[in-house]
C-alpha positions in Angstrom: 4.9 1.7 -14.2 5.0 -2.1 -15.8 6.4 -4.2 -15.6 6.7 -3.2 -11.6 4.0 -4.2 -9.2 2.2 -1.8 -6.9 0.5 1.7 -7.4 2.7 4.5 -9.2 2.9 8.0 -9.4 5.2 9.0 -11.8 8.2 7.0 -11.5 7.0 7.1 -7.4 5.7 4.0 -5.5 2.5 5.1 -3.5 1.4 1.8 -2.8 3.2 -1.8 -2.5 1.8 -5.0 -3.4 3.2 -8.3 -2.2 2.4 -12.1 -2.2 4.9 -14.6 0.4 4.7 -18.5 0.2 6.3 -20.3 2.1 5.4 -23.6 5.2 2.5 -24.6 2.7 1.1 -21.2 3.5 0.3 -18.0 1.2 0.1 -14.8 2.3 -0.6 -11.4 0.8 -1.3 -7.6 1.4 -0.8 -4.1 0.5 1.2 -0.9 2.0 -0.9 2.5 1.0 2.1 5.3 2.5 -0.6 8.0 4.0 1.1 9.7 5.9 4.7 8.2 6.0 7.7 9.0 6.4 9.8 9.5 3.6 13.0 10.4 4.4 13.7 6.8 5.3 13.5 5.1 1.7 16.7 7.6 1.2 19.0 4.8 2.7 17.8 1.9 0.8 16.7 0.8 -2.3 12.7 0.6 -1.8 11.6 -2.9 -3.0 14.9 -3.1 -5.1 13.8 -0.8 -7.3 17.2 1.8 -8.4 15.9 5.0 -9.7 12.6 5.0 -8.3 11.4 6.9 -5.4 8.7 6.4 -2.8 5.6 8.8 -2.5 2.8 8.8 0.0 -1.3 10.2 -0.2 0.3 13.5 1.8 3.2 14.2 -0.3 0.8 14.7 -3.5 -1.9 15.8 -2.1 -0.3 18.6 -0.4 -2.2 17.6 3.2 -2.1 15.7 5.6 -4.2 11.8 4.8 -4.2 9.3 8.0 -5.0 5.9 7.5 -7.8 6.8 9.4 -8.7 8.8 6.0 -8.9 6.2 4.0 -9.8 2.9 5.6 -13.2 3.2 5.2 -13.5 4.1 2.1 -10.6 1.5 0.8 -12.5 -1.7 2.6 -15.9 0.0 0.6 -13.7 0.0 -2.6 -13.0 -3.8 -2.1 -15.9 -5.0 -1.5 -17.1 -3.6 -4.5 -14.4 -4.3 -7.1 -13.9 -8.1 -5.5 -17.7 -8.4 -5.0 -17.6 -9.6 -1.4 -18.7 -8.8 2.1 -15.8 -8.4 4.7 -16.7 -9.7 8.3 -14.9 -7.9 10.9 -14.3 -9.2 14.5 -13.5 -8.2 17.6 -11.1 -11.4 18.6 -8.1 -11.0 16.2 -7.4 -15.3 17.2 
């Protein structure tokens, strides 16, 4: 919920967001919880955040969601909303 970054469910992260700067260099990316976990985030405080909990794509749907579920349709989702084409390759250097 604003003013707090990220997807929501409730008062339940399902999705962070987060930009680093730092050595004249930027990054950024996303964690979508498919299938995580959960009973970490009960010894810390996720993203500093007291009071709010953690949820994941299985926890409310009720099933079991890989990230093999949902890559494909998240990198068509992006393309879309940030009108670009994302070139894969094979050579991750």
């Amino acid at each position: 919920p604003p003013p707090f970054t990220g997807v929501w469910m409730g008062d339940s992260k399902l999705c962070a967001i987060g930009v680093h700067c730092g050595n004249h260099i930027t990054s950024h990316g996303l964690a979508l919880n498919c299938c995580t976990d959960l009973t970490w985030f009960d010894h810390i405080v996720p993203c500093g955040l007291k009071g709010k909990g953690v949820t994941s794509l299985s926890h409310e749907l009720g099933r079991l969601i890989t990230v093999d579920h949902v890559l494909e349709p998240f990198l068509d989702s992006f393309q879309e909303v940030f009108d670009c084409t994302l070139v894969f390759s094979e050579d991750p250097g």
